[in-house]
C-alpha positions in Angstrom: 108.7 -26.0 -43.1 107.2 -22.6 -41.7 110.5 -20.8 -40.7 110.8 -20.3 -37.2 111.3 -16.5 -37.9 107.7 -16.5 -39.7 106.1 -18.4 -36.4 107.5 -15.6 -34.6 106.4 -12.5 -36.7 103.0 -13.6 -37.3 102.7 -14.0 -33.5 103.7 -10.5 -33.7 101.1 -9.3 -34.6 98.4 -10.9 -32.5 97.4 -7.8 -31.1 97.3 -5.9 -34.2 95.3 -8.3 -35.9 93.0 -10.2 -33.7 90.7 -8.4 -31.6 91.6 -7.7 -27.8 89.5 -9.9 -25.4 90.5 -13.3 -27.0 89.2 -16.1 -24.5 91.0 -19.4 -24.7 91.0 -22.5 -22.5 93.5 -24.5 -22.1 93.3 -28.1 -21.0 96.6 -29.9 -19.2 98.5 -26.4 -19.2 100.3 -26.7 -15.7 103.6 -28.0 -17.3 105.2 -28.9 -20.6 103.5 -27.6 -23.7 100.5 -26.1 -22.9 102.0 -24.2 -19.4 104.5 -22.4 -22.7 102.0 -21.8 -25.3 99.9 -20.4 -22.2 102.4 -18.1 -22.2 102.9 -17.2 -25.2 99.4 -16.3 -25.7 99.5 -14.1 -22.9 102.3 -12.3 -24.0 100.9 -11.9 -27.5 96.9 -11.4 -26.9 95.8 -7.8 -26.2 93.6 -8.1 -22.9 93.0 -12.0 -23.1 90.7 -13.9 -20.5 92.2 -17.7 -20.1 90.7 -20.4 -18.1 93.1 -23.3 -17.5 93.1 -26.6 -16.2 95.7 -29.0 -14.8 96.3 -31.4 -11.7 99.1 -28.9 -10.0 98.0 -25.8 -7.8 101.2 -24.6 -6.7 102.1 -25.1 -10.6 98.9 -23.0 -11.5 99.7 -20.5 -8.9 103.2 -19.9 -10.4 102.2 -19.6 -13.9 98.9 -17.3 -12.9 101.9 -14.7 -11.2 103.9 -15.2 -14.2 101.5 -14.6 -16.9 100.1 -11.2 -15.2 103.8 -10.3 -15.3 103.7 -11.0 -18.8 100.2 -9.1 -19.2 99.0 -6.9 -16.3 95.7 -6.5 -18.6 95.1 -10.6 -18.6 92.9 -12.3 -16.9 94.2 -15.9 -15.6 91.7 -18.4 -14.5 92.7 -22.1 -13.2 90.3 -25.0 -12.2 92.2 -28.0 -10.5 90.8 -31.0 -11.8 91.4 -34.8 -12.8 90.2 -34.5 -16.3 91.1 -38.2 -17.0 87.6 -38.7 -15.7 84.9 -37.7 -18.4 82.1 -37.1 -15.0 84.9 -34.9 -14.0 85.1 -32.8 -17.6 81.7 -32.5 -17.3 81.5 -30.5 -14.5 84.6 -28.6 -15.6 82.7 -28.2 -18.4 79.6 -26.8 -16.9 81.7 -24.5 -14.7 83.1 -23.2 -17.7 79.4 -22.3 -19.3 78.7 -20.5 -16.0 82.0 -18.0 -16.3 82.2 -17.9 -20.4 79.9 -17.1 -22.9 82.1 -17.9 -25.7 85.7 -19.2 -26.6 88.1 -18.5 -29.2 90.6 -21.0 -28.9 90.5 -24.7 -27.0 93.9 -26.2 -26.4 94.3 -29.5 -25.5 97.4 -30.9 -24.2 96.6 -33.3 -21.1 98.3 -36.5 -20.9 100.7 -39.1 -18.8 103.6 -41.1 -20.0 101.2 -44.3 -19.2 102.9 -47.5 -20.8 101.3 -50.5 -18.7 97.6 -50.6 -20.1 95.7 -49.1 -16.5 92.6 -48.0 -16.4 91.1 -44.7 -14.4 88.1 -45.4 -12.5 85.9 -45.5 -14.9 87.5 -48.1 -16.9 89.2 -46.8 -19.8 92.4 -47.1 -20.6 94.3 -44.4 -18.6 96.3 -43.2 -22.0 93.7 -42.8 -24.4 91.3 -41.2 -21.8 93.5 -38.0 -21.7 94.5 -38.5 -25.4 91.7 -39.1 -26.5 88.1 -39.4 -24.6 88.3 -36.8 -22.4 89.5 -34.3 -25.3 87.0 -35.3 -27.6 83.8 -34.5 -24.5 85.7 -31.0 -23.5 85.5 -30.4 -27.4 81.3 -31.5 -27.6 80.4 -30.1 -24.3 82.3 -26.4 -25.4 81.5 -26.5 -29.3 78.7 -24.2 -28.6 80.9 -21.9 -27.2 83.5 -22.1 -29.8 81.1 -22.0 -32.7 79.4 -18.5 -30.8 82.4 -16.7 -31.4 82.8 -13.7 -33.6 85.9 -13.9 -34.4 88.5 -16.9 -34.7 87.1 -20.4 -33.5 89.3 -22.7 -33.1 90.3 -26.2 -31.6 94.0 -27.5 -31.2 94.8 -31.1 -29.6 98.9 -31.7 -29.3 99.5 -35.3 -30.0 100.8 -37.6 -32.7 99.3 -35.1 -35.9 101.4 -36.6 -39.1 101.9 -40.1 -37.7 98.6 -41.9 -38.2 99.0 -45.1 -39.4 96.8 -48.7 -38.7 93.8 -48.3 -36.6 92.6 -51.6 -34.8 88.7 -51.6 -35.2 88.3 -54.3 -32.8 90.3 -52.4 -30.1 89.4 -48.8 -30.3 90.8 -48.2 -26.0 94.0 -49.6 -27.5 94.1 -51.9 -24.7 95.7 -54.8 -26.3 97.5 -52.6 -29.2 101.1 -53.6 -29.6 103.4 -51.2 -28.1 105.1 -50.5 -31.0 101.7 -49.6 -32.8 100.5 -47.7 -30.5 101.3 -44.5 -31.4 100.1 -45.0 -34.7 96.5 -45.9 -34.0 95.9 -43.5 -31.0 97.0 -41.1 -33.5 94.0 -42.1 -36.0 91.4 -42.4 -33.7 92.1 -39.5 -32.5 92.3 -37.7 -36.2 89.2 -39.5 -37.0 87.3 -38.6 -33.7 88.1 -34.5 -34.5 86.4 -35.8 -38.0 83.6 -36.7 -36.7 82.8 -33.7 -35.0 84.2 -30.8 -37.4 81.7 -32.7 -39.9 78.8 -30.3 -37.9 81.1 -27.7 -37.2 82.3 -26.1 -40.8 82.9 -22.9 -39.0 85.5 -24.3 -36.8 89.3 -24.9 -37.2 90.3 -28.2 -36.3 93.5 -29.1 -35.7 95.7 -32.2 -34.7 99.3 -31.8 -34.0 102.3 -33.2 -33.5 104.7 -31.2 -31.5 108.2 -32.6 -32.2 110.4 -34.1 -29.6 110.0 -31.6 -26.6 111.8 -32.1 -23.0 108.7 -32.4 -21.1 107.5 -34.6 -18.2 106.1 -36.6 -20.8 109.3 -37.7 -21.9 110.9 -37.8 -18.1 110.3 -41.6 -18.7 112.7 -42.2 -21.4 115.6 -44.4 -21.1 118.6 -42.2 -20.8 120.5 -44.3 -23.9 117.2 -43.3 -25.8 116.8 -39.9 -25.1 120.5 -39.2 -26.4 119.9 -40.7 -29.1 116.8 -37.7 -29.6 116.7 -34.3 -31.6 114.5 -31.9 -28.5 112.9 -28.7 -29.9 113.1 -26.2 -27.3 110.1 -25.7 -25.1 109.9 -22.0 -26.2 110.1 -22.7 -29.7 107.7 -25.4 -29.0 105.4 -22.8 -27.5 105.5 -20.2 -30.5 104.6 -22.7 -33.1 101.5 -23.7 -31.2 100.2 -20.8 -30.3 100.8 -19.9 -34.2 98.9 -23.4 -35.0 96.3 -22.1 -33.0 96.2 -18.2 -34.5 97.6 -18.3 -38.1 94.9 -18.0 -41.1 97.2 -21.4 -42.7 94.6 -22.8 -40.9 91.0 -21.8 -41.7 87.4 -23.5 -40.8 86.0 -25.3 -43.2 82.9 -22.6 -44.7 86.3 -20.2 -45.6 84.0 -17.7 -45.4 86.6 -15.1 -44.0 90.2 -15.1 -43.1 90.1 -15.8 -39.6 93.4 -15.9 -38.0 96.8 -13.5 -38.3 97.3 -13.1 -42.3 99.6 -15.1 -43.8 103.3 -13.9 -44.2 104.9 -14.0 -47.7 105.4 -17.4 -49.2 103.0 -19.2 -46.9 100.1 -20.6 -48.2 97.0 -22.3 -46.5 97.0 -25.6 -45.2 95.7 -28.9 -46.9 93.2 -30.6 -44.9 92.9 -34.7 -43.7 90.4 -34.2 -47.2 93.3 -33.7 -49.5 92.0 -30.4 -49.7 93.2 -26.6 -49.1 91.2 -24.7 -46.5 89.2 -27.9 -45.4 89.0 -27.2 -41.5 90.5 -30.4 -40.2 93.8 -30.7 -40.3 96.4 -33.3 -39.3 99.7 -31.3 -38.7 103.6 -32.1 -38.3 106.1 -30.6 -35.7 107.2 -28.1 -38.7 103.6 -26.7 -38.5 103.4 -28.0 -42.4 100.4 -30.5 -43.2 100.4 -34.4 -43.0 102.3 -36.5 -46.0 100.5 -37.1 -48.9 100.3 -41.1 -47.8 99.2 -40.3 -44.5 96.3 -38.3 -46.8 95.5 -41.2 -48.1 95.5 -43.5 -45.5 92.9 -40.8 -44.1 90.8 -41.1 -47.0 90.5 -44.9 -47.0 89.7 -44.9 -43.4 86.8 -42.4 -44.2 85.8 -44.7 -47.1 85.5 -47.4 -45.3 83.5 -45.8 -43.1 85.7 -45.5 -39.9 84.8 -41.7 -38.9 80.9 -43.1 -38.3 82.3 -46.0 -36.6 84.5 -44.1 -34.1 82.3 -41.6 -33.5 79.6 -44.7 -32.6 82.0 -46.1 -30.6 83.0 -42.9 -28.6 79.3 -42.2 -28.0 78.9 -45.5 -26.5 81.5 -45.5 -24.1 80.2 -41.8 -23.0 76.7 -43.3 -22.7 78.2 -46.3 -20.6 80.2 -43.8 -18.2 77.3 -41.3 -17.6 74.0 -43.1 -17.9 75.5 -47.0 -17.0 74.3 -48.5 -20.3 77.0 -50.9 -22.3 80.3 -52.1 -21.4 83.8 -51.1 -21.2 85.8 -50.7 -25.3 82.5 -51.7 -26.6 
């Protein structure tokens, strides 16, 4: 486990290390854990330029008032948006290639505590659509971006890193997934999905986490005999180790052509990839900011020997075709 006292110091030096300017967008950031690894950054980041997007403006005017607080020398950008509509991330997305000509970090944290199998308007299952689809087309519409940057590219989505397990080929929208296998497979596809793209993108960090059990509005829901029953990290130790997921050389792109990120403290070595490997770029990561067990790796491997990283990418292409252009039909 990275000590929370090394997550700390190596956030420390953020503006010592990394250059002032750093431009990050951040993607369901109006509560929860992206609103406090918002934060964070913009306590940390000399001079930083953040463009953020959520459903809440009086939410977004709060945070903008208190991250200036935290950084007179910030700039803090929000976009009010539905981005469980992929029509609707792409003209976020094309917004966003108007104001910025490159971005250091993408963090993805958008979601709803969506249980009963709806569907937005465009047909696709309401949960995987923020979990999944919509991340994935912020990530391929903004790679250009991220890959134009001189100096740390990177990609964080907060979900279910760690916990992959069974994915149902039949039923990629997980529409008919049992509940209690749920988790597992939207946690592989979306693992896979962030394969399929860091495959053209070896100077990118990819990274899929898993952000413990944090008292959001995610977890509002909860039964209250259940949620006693849970261990909560605290939302502003929740908010340092993302923001060190998301700046920390454990994590290097895949061409490891230079360190790119805070150095690493003493005793902390760089991350094994979903490969099995060191330093591979993609990487499926636990709530104690350490890498995926080794059977998880494993699991990984067979689902990319058997060919599942071409198949969900196929798949994911298809339903963006069938949402934009009108060709195919819905999960196919």
């Amino acid at each position: 486990m990275v000590s929370l006292s090394c997550v700390r110091a190596s956030n420390s030096l953020i503006p010592s290390t990394l250059p002032a300017g750093l431009v990050a967008v951040f993607v369901g950031a109006t509560s929860g854990i992206g609103e406090a690894t918002l934060k964070k950054f913009a306590q940390y980041a000399a001079s930083p330029r953040v463009y953020f997007i959520g459903r809440s403006q009086e939410a977004a005017d709060r945070i903008v008032t208190e991250c200036q607080a935290l950084n007179p020398a910030g700039q803090f950008i929000f976009r009010k948006a539905d981005v469980s509509l992929i029509r609707v991330v792409d003209e976020v997305c094309g917004e966003i290639k108007t104001e910025l000509r490159t971005i250091n970090i993408l963090f993805l944290s958008c979601g709803v505590p969506s249980m009963d199998r709806s569907k937005t308007a465009e047909e696709v299952h309401l949960l995987a659509a923020l979990n999944y689809y919509a991340r994935i087309r912020f990530i391929t519409n903004l790679l250009p971006l991220i890959r134009g940057a001189p100096a740390l590219r990177r990609v964080v989505s907060v979900g279910g890193g760690g916990h992959e397990s069974e994915l149902d080929t039949a039923d990629f929208p997980a529409l008919g997934v049992p509940l209690d296998k749920l988790r597992g497979h939207l946690t592989s596809l979306v693992t896979l999905g962030l394969e399929s793209v860091a495959q053209a993108a070896p100077d990118v960090s990819f990274i899929h986490d898993y952000p413990g059990t944090v008292q959001t509005k995610l977890t509002d829901y909860l039964p209250e005999e259940v949620a006693r029953t849970l261990e909560f990290m605290p939302l502003d130790e929740s908010g340092e180790r993302q923001l060190y997921i998301a700046t920390s050389a454990m994590f290097p792109p895949a061409d490891g052509l230079d360190i790119v990120g805070v150095p690493l403290g003493h005793g902390v070595e760089v991350a094994v990839g979903t490969s099995g490997a060191a330093g591979s770029g993609m990487y499926s990561v636990g709530a104690d900011c350490e890498s995926a067990s080794s059977i998880v790796i494993e699991l990984l491997g067979n689902m990319r020997r058997d060919g599942l990283v071409q198949e969900v990418r196929r798949h994911t292409d298809s339903e963006f075709r069938r949402i934009t252009v009108g060709k195919g039909s819905p999960g196919a």
